[in-house]
PLY file of the C-alpha trace (Angstrom):
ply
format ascii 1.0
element vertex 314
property float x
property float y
property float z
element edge 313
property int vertex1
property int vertex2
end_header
0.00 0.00 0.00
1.88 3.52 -1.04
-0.43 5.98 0.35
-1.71 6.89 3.47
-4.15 9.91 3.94
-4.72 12.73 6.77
-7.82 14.69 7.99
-7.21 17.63 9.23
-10.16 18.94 11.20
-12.33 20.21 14.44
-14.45 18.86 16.89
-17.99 19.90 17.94
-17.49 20.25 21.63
-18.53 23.22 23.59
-15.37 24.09 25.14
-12.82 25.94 23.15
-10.34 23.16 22.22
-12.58 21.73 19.79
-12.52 24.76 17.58
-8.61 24.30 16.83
-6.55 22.07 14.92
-7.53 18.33 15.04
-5.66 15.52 12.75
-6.85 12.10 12.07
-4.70 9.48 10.71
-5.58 6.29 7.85
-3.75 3.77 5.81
-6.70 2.75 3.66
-9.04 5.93 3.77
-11.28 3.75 5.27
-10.57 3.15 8.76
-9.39 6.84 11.01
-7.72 6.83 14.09
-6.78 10.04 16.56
-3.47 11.60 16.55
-2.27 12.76 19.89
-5.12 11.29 21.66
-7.59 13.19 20.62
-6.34 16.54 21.26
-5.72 19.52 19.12
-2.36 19.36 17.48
-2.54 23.35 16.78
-3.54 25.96 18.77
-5.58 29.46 17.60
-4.02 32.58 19.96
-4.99 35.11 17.37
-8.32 36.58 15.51
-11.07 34.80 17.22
-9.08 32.28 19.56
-10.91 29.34 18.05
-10.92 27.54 14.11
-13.30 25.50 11.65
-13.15 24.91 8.40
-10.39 23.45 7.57
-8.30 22.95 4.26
-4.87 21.71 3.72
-2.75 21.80 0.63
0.78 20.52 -0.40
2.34 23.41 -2.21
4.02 21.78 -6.15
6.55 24.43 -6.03
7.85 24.42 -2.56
6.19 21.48 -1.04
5.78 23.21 1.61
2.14 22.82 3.44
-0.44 25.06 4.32
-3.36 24.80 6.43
-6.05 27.43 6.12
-9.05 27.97 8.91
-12.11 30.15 9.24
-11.21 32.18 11.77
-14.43 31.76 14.19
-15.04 30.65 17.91
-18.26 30.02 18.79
-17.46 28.25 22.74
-15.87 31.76 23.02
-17.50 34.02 20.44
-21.25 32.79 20.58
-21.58 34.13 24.01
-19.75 37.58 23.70
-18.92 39.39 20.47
-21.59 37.73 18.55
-24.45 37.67 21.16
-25.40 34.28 20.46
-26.34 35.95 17.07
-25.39 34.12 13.46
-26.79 37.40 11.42
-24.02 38.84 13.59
-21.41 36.64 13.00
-21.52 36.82 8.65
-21.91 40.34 9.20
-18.96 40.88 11.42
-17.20 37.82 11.67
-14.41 35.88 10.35
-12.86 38.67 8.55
-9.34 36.41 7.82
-7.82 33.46 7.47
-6.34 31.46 10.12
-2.68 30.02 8.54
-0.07 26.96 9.49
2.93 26.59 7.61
4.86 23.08 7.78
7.80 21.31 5.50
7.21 17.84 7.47
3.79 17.75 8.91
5.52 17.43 12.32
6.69 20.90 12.79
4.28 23.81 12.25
4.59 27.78 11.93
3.04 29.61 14.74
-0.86 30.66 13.09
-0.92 33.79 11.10
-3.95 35.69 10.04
-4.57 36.39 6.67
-7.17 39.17 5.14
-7.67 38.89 1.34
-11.35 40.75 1.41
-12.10 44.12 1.67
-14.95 45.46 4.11
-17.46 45.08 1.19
-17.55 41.38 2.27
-18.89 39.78 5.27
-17.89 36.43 6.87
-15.39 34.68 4.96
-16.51 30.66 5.15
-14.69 27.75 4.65
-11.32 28.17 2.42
-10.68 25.53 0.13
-7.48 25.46 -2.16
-6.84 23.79 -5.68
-3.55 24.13 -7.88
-4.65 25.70 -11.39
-2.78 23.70 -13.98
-3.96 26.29 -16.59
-2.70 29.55 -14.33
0.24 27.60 -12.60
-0.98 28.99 -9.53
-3.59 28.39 -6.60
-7.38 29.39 -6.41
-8.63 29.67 -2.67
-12.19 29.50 -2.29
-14.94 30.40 0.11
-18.05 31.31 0.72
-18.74 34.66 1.94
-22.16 37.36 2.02
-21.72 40.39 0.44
-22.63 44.00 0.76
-24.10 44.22 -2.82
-27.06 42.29 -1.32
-26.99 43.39 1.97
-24.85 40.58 3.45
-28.12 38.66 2.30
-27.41 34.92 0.46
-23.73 33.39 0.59
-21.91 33.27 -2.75
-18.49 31.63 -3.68
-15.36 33.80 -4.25
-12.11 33.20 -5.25
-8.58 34.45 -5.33
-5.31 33.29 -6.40
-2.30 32.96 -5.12
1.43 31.58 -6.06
3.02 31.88 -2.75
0.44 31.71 -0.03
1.44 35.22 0.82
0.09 37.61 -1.72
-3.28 37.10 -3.13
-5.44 38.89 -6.09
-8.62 41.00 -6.03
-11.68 38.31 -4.56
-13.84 37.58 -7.69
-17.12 35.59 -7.99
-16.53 31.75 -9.00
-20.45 31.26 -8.21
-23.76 32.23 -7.17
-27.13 31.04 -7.30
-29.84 32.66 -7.82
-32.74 31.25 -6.24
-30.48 30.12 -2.09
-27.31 30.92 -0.50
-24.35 28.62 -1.45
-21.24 27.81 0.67
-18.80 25.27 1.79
-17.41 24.81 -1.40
-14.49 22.14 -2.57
-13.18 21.10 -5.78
-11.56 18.46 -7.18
-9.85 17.51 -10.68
-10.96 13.98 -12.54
-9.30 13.43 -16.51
-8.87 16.98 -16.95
-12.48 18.20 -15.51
-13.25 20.03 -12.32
-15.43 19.23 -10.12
-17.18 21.73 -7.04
-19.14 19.68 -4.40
-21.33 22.95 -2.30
-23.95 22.88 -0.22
-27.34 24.66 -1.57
-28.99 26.65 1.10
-32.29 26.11 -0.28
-34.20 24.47 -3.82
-32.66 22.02 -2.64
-31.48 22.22 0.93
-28.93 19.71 0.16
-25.36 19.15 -1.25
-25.33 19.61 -4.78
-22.21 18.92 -7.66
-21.10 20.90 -10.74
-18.90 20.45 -13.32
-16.60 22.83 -15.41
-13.70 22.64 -17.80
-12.03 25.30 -15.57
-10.99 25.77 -11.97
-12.74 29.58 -11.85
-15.90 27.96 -13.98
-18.49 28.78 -15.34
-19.90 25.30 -13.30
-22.65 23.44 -14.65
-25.04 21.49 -12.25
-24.72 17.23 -12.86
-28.54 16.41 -11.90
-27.23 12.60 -11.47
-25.56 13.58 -8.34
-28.72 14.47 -7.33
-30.65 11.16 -6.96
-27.63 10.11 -5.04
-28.62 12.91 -2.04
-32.64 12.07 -2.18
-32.42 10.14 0.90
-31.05 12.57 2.77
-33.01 14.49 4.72
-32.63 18.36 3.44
-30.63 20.38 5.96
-28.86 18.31 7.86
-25.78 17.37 5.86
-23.03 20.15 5.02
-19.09 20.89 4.62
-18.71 18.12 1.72
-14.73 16.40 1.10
-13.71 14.14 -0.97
-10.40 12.06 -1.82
-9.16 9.90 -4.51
-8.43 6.39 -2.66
-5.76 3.71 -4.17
-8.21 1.77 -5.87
-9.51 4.78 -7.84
-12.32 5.25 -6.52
-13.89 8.52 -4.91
-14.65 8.66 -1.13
-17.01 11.94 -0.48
-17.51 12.86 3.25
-20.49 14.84 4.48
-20.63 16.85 7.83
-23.88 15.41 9.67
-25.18 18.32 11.95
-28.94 17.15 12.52
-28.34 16.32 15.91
-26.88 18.10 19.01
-22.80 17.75 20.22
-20.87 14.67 19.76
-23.19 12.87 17.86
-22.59 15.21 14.41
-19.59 13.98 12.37
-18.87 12.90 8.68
-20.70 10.22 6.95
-19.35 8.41 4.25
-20.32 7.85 0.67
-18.11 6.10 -2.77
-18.15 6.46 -6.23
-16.44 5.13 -9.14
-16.26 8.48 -11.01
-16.42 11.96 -10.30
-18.06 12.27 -13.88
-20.84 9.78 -13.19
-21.84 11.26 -10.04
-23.20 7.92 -8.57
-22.29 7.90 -4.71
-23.67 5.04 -2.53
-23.75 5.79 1.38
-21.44 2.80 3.16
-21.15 3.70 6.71
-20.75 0.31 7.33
-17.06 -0.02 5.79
-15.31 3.20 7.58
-14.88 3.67 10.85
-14.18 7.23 12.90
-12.88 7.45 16.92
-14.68 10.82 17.26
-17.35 12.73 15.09
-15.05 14.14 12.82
-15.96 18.20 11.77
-15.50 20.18 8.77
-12.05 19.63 7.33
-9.95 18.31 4.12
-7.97 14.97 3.52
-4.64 15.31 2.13
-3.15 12.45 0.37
0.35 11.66 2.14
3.64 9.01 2.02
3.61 6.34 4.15
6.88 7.72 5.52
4.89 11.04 6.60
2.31 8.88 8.20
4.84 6.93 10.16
6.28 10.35 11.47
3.24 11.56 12.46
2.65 8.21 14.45
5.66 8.31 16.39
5.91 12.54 16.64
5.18 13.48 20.13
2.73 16.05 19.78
3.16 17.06 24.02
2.39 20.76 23.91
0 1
1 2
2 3
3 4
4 5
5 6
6 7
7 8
8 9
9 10
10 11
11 12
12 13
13 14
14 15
15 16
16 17
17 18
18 19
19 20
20 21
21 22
22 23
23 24
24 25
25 26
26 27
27 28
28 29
29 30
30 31
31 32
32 33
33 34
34 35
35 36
36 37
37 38
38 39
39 40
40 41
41 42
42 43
43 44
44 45
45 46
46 47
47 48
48 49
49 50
50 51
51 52
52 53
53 54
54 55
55 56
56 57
57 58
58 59
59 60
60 61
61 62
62 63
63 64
64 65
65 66
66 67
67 68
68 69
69 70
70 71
71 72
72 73
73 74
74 75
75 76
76 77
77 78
78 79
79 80
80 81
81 82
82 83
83 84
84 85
85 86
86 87
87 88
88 89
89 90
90 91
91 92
92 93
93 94
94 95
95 96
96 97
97 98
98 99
99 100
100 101
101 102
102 103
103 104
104 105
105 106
106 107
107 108
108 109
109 110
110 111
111 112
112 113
113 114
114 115
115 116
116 117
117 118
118 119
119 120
120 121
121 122
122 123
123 124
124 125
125 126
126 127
127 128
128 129
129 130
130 131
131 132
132 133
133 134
134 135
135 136
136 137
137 138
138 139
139 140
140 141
141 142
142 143
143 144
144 145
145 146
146 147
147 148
148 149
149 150
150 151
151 152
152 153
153 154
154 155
155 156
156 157
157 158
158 159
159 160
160 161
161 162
162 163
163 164
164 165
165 166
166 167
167 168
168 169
169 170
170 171
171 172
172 173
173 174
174 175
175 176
176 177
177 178
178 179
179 180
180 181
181 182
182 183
183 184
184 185
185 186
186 187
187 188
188 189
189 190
190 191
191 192
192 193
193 194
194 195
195 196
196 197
197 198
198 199
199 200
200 201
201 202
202 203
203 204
204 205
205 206
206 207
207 208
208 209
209 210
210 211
211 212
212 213
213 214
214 215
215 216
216 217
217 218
218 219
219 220
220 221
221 222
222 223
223 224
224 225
225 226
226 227
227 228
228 229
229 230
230 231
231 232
232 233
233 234
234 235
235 236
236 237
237 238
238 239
239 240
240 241
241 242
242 243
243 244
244 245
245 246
246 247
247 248
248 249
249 250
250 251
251 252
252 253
253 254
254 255
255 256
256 257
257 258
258 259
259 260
260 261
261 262
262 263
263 264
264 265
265 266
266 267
267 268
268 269
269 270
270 271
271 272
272 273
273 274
274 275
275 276
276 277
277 278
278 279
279 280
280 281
281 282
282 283
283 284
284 285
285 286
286 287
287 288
288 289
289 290
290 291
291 292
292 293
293 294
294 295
295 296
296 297
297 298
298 299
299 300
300 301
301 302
302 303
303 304
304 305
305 306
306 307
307 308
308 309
309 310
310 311
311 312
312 313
């Protein structure tokens, strides 16, 4: 077996070190297991204190990685800035991104906050990041509300980047027209891309498009769509999906529909990106914890090793 795969992720708890920087470990994709017991490997001291959200990328150029957050605490923020207020929090909130640099997965950067927005945009949701074969460079995405509509319905931006340090002018990748969008992530398949997002209403469920570019224009692939009709509509967010050994495409969705420890991903395969077929199979993966809102990176067997035997002690 020559690949081994990490989540990087949070954990719904109420106290603040779930929001911060959780890793889970696998060999087959299949079957996760804590690193350092359990506990966050990375710590937010800046912004809001507390992380979701996560995305993780190994940079081509320097393979260096990077770890991008949404900067939000709710065990902290919830009760004081925000006043227990969402409407608050997209108009106010999560103004940067949280960042961790790393050139072994062992040894991280202290977090640094990034602002690529200007104050026409509200919260900035859930970064995602994809190499642009076409651009040679990166596309970050999110999902953020915007003053055009009165911080009303979420839309997907985008910038780009080449260094993880400078970044262009936001720019729409997508919006639709009739519910909010957000939690966006793409993926490449024989040359196509490939945006898994979560519709905010018509239908309150995850939904997948299809483009010949990273920045679109995305078309919707209704097939995907009789995959999701057992799901029950708003409950499922905060989609991820890797590219396992055999080929085939594991796509993780963020259960929510029930209170604290309880939520976590749920697990569905495909053969093809293209064909859109995913069949739910929570019987062949197992988690230690409910996993939250994050990204798996494809990694070495010699990185997982390290991580196993890195002592993580704070």
């Amino acid at each position: 077996m020559q690949q081994a795969y990490l989540f990087v992720h949070f954990r719904e708890k109420s106290t603040p070190d779930g929001e911060q920087v959780h890793f889970g470990l696998s060999k087959d994709g299949y079957h996760w297991e804590e690193v350092n017991n359990g506990n966050p490997i990375l710590w937010a001291y800046y912004g809001d204190k507390g992380v979701r959200d996560f995305t993780i990328v190994r940079s081509v150029k320097d393979k260096k990685f990077y770890i991008f957050a949404t900067d939000l605490s709710l065990a902290y923020g919830m009760r004081n800035q925000y006043n227990h207020s969402w409407e608050e929090i997209a108009r106010k909130g999560s103004k940067c991104f949280s960042v961790w640099e790393s050139e072994n997965l062992v040894d991280w950067t202290e977090q640094r906050l990034v602002k690529i927005g200007n104050e026409d945009f509200g919260c900035m949701w859930a970064p995602d990041i994809i190499f642009d074969k076409e651009h040679d460079d990166y596309v970050i995405h999110w999902s953020s509300p915007h003053k055009q509509n009165d911080f009303g319905q979420k839309g997907i931006y985008y910038s780009r980047t080449k260094d993880f340090a400078t970044f262009s002018e936001p720019e729409l990748l997508y919006k639709k027209e009739d519910s909010g969008v957000i939690d966006s992530a793409i993926y490449e398949e024989d040359g196509l891309y490939y945006m898994f997002i979560k519709s905010e209403g018509n239908p309150e469920k995850i939904i997948l498009m299809r483009s010949e570019h990273v920045a679109g224009p995305y078309t919707k692939i209704e097939n995907f769509d009789k995959s999701m009709e057992t799901l029950e509509s708003g409950l499922y967010e905060a989609p991820t999906a890797v590219r396992l050994e055999n080929g085939k495409w594991s796509l993780f969705l963020d259960f929510y529909g029930v209170p604290g420890a309880g939520q976590g991903y749920v697990p569905f395969i495909a053969d093809s990106l293209s064909e859109g077929n995913f069949v739910r199979s929570d019987q062949a993966f197992s988690f230690p914890y409910g996993f939250k809102h994050g990204t798996i990176l494809t990694i070495t067997l010699e990185e997982y090793e390290r991580m196993k035997k890195h002592n993580w002690g704070q």
